[in-house]
C-alpha positions as CSV (number, residue, x, y, z in Angstrom):
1,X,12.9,25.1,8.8
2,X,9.4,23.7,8.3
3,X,8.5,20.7,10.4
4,X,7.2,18.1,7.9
5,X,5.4,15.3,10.1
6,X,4.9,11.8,8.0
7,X,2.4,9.6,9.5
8,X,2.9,5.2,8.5
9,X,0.9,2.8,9.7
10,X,1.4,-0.2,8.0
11,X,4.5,-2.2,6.4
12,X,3.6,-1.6,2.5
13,X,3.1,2.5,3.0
14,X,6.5,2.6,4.8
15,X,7.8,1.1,1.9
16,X,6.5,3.8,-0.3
17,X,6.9,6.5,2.0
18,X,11.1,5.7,2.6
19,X,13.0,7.7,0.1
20,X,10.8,10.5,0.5
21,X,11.2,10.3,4.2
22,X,14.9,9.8,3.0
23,X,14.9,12.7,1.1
24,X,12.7,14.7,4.0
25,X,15.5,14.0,5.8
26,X,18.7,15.0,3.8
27,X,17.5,18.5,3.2
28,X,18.7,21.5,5.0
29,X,15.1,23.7,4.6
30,X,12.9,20.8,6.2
31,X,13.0,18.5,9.3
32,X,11.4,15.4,9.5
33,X,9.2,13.9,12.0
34,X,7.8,10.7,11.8
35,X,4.9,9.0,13.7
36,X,4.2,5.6,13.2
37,X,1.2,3.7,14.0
38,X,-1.1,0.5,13.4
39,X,-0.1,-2.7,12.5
40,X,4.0,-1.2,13.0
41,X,3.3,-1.8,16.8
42,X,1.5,-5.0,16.9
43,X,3.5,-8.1,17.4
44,X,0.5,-10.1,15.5
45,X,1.7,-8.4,12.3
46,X,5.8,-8.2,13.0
47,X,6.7,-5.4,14.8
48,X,8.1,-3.4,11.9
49,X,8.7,-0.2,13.8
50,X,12.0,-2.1,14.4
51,X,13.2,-2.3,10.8
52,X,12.0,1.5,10.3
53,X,14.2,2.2,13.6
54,X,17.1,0.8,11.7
55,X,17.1,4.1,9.3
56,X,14.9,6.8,11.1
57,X,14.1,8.4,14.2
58,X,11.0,8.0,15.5
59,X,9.5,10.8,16.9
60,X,5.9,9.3,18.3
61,X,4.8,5.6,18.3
62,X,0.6,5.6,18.6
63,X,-1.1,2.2,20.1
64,X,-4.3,2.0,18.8
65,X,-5.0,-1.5,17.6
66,X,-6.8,-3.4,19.3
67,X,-7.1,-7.5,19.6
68,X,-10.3,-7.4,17.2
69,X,-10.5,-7.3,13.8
70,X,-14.2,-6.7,13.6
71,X,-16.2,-3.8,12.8
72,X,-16.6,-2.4,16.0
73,X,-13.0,-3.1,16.9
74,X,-11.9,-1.4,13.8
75,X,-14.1,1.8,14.6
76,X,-12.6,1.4,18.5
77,X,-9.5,1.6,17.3
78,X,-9.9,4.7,14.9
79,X,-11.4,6.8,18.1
80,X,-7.8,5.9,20.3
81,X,-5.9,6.6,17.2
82,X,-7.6,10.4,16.5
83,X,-7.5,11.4,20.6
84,X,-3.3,10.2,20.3
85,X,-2.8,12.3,17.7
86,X,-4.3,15.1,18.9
87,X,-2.0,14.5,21.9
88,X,0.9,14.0,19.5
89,X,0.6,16.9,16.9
90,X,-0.4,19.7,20.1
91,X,3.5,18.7,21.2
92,X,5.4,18.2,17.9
93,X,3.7,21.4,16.5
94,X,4.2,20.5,13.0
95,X,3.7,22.7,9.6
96,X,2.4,20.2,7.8
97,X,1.2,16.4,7.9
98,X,2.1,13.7,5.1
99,X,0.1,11.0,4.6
100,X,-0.5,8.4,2.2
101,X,-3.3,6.5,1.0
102,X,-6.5,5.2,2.4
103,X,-6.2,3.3,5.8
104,X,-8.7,3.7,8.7
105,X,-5.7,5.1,10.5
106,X,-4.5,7.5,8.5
107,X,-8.2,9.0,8.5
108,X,-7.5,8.9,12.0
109,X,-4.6,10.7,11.4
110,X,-5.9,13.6,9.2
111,X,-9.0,13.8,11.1
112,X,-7.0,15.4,14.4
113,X,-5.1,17.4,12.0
114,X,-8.1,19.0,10.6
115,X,-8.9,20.1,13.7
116,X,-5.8,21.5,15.2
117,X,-5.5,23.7,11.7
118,X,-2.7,21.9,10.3
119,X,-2.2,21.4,6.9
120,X,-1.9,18.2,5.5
121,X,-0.8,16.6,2.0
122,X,-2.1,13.4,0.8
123,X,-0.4,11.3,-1.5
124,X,-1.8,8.8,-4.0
125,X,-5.5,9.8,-4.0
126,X,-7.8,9.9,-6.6
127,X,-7.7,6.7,-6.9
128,X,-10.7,4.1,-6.9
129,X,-11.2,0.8,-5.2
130,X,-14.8,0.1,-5.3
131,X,-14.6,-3.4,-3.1
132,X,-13.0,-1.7,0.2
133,X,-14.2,0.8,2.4
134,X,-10.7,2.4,1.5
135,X,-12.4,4.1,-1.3
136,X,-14.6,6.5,1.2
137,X,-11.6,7.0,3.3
138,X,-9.5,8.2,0.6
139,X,-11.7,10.8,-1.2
140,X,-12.6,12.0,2.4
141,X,-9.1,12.5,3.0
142,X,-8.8,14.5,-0.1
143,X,-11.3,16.8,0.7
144,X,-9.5,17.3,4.2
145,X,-5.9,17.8,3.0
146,X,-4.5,21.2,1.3
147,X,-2.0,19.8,-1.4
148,X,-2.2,16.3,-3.7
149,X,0.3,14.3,-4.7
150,X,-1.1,11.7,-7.4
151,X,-0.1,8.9,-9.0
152,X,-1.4,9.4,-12.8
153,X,-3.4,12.2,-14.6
154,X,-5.9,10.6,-14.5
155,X,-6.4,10.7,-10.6
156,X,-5.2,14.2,-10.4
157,X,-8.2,14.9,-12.8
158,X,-10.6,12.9,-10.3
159,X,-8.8,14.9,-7.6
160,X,-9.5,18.3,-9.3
161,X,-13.4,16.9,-10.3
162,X,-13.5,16.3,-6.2
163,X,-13.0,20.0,-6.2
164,X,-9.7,20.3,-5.2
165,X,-7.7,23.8,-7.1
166,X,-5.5,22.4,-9.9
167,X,-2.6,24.7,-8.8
168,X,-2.7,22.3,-5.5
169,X,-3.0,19.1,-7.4
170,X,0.4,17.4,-9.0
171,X,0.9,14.4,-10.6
172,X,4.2,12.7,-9.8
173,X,3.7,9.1,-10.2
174,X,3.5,6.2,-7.9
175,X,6.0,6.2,-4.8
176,X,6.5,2.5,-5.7
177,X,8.2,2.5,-8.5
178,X,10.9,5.3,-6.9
179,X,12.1,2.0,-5.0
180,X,12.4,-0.6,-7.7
181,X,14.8,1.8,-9.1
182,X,17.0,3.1,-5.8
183,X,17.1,-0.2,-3.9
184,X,20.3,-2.6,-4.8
185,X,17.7,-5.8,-4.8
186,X,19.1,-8.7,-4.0
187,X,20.4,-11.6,-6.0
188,X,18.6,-15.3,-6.3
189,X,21.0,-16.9,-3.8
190,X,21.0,-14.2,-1.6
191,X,16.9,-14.0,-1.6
192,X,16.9,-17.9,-1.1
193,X,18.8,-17.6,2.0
194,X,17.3,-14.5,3.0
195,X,13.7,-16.9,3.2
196,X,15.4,-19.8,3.9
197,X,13.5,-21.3,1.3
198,X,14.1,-22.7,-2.2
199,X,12.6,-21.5,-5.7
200,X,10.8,-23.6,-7.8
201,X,10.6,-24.1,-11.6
202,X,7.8,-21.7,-11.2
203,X,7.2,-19.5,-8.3
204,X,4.2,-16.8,-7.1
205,X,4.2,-14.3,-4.3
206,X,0.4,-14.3,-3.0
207,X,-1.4,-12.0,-0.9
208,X,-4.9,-11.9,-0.4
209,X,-6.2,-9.0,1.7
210,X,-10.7,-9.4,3.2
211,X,-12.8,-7.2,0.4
212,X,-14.0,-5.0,3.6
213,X,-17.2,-3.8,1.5
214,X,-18.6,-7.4,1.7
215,X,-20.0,-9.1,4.8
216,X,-17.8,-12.4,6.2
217,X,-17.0,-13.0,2.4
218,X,-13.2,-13.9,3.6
219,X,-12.7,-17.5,4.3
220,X,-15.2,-18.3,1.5
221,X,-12.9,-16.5,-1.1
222,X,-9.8,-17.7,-0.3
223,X,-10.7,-21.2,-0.1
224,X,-11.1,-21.0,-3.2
225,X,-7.5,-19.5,-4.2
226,X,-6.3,-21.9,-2.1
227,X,-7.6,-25.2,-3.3
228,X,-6.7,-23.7,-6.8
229,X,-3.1,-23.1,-6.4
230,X,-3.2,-26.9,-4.4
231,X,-3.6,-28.0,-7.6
232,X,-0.4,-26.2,-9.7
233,X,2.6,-28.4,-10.5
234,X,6.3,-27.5,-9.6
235,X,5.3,-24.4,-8.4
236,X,6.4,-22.6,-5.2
237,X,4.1,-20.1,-3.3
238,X,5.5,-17.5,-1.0
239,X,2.7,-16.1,1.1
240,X,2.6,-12.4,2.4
241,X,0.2,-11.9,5.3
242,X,-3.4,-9.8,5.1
243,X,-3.2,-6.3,6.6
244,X,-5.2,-5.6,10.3
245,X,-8.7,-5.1,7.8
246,X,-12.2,-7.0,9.1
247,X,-11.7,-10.4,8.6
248,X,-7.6,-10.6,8.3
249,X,-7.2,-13.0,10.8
250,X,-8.8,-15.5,8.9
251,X,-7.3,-15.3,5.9
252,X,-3.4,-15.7,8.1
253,X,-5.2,-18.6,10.1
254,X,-5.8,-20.1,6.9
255,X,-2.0,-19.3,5.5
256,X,-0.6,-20.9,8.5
257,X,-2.8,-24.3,8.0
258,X,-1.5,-24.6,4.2
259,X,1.5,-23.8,5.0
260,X,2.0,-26.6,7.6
261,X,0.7,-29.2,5.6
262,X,2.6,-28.3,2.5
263,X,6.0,-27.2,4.0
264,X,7.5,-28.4,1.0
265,X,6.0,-26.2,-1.4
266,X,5.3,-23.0,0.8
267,X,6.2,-20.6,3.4
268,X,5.1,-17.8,5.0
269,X,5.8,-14.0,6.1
270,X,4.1,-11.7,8.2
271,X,6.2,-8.6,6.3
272,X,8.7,-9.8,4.1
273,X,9.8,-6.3,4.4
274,X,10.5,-3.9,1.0
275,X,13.7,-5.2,0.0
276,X,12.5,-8.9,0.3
277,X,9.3,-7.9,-1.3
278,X,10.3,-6.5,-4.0
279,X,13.5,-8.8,-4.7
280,X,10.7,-11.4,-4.8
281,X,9.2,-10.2,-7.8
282,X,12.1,-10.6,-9.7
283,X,12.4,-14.1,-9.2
284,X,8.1,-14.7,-9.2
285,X,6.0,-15.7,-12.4
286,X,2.8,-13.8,-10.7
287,X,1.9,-11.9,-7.9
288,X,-1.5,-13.3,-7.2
289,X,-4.2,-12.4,-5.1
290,X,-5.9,-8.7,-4.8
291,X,-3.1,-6.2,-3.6
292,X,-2.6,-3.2,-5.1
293,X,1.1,-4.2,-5.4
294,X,0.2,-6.2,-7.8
295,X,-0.8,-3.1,-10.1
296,X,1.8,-0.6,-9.1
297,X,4.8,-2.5,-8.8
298,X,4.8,-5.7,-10.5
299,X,4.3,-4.2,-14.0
300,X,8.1,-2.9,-13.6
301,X,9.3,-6.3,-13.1
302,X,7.7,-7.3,-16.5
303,X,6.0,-10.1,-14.8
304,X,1.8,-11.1,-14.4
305,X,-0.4,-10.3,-11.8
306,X,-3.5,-12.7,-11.4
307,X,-6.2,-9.7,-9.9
308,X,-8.4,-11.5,-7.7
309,X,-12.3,-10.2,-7.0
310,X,-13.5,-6.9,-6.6
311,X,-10.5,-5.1,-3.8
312,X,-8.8,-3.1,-6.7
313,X,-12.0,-2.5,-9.3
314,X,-11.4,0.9,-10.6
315,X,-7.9,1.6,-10.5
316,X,-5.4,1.9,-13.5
317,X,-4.3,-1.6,-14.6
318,X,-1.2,-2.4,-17.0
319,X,-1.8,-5.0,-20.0
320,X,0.3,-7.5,-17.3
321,X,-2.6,-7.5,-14.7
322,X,-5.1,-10.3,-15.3
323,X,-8.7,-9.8,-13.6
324,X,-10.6,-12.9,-12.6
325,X,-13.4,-13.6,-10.7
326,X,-12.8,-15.5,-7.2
327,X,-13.6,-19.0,-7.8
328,X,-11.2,-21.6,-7.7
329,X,-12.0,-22.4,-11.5
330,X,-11.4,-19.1,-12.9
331,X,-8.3,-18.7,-10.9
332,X,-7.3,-21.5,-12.8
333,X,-8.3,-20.5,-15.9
334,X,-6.0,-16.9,-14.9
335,X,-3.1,-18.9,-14.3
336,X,-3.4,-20.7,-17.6
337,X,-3.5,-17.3,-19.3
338,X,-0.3,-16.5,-17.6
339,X,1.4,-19.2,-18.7
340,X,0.5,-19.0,-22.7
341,X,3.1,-18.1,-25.2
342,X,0.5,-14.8,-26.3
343,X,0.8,-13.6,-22.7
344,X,3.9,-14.2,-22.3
345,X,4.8,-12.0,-25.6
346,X,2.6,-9.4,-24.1
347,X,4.8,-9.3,-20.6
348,X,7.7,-8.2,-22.8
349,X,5.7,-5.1,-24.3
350,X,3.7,-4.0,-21.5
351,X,4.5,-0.6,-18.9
352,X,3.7,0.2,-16.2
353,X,1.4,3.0,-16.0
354,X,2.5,5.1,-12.5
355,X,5.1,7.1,-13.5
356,X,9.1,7.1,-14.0
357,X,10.4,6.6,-10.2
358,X,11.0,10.4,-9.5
359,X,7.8,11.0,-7.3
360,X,10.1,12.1,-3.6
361,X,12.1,14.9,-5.1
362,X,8.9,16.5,-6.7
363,X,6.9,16.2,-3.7
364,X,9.8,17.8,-1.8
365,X,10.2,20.4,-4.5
366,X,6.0,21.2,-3.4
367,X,6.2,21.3,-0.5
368,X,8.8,23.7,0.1
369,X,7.0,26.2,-2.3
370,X,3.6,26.0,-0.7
371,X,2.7,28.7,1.1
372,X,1.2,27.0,4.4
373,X,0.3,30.3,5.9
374,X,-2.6,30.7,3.7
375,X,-3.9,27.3,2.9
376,X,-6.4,26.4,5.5
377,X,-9.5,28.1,3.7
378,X,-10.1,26.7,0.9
379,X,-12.7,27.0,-2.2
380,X,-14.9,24.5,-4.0
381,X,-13.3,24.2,-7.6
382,X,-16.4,23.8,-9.5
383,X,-15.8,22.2,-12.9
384,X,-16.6,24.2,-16.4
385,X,-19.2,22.9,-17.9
């Protein structure tokens, strides 16, 4: 059996990650092991290696953060996370090592396996961010891994262009996408009680992660989303916390200040969790801020995402996304876009771009094939002129 070791660090990967750990899981050729990591272990952010308990074992839990969300804390961090997992992989021997994405931990993650010769397969690179420091750790991670799992052809091109060997480079569409369509999501009255918290007439699920490529630009920016979404009427706002980046803790200071003072209108998660999350958009007008939720899995729901600043720049957008600067005038000037009868007609038309929902089985079906014996060394693919 090869030993397939996923590595999750955060709520919103685990969420992506489950049916193929699912799927990992339910097949007689491959056994899972899972190591989680990051904010999963912090009580700041919720603790959610219990809810990943619930359905998995867990083979390794890694501490690593540390009570600083600045630079130097960050790059602390990242040193305790690569000597753990150099620690964890020399005793769970693994074949290979899934990972997803573009997280300082995850680069972490890869790094160790590099060096102990393990194979590794990355999921959902290619892709560009230009406001985060995600974007170096992602193509790094690309040119450490063996075999790609993208999201569109269009990243499995920039993949390739990278010089990564097309035979090891497979588009299968966003992971997101593969839950809207397996989870039983839950009704109104069942999400209502679920947050303890009614819908409005409108509604908008917010979250606003720091744009790590600028300096202290956090509580100046979302000020300014803030004081214009204190101005909407009859709307509701359901705040998701920021992820453990430079600068997060501002930004959830500042949720839990607004939310105190306008209890009425408001409330507030640290991880909503995926089933929450995404039965959320159902019931939302917008998801508004500058996650990439808001371009991979809100398109499916038919509904707008208001695309704040500079986080997301680069990546694949669906004709639902609207991209505005980050003042509190064009904000508002977004969400009276939203609201028009043209957008609104354009909602019912528009797709989203990542894929049809079928990436775990491919992956799987990859994997299994790959010949990991032989896959260390690898060439440069130089591009034909």
């Amino acid at each position: 059996m090869k030993r397939i070791c996923v590595v999750t660090g955060t709520r919103a990967e685990y969420g992506l990650l489950f049916w193929l750990l699912k799927e990992i899981e339910a097949d007689g050729e491959l056994q899972l092991q899972l190591i989680v990591t990051g904010m999963h272990l912090s009580p700041e952010f919720g603790l959610t290696y219990k809810e990943i308990e619930k359905e998995f074992k867990i083979d390794k839990k890694i501490e690593m953060l540390l009570s600083s969300d600045t630079s130097v804390g960050i790059s602390k961090s990242m040193g305790l996370a690569q000597i753990s997992f150099a620690e964890s992989y020399e005793e769970l021997k693994p074949d290979i090592v899934v990972v997803l994405g573009d997280r300082y931990e995850i680069l972490s993650a890869v790094s160790a396996a590099m060096i102990a010769r393990i194979p590794i397969a990355h999921l959902h690179g290619g892709e560009t961010t230009e406001g985060a420091f995600d974007e170096s750790i992602r193509h790094s991670i690309t040119k450490m891994s063996h075999v790609h799992f993208t999201a569109t052809e269009e990243y499995r091109n920039r993949v390739i262009q990278l010089g990564e060997h097309p035979s090891r480079v497979f588009n299968v569409g966003g992971m997101g996408i593969e839950n809207i369509k397996r989870l039983k999501l839950l009704s109104k009255d069942e999400f209502e009680k679920s947050i303890d918290f009614q819908l409005n007439k409108k509604n908008i699920l917010v979250t606003f992660h720091p744009v790590t490529l600028e300096n202290s630009t956090a509580k100046e920016q979302f000020r300014e989303l803030l004081n214009a979404i204190d101005e909407l009427k009859d709307t509701n706002i359901i705040f998701t916390k920021a992820n453990s980046d430079t600068d997060g803790r501002v930004i959830n200071q500042m949720i839990d200040e607004f939310v105190a003072k306008n209890s009425h209108k408001s409330v507030c998660f640290t991880s909503l969790g995926q089933l929450r999350y995404l039965s959320a958009l159902q019931f939302v007008d917008a998801m508004v801020g500058n996650s990439s939720s808001g371009l991979a899995e809100a398109p499916s729901f038919k509904i707008g995402t208001i695309n704040i600043g500079d986080r997301q720049k680069g990546r694949i957008k669906a004709q639902s996304v609207i991209d505005c600067k980050r003042t509190k005038d064009e904000i508002l000037k977004a969400f009276d876009k939203l609201y028009s009868d043209d957008f609104k007609d354009l909602l019912k038309k528009s797709r989203n771009p990542y894929g049809d929902g079928c990436a775990s089985n491919k992956i799987i079906e990859e994997i299994k094939k790959v010949d990991l014996l032989n896959i260390l060394k690898k060439s440069f693919y130089d591009l034909k002129v």
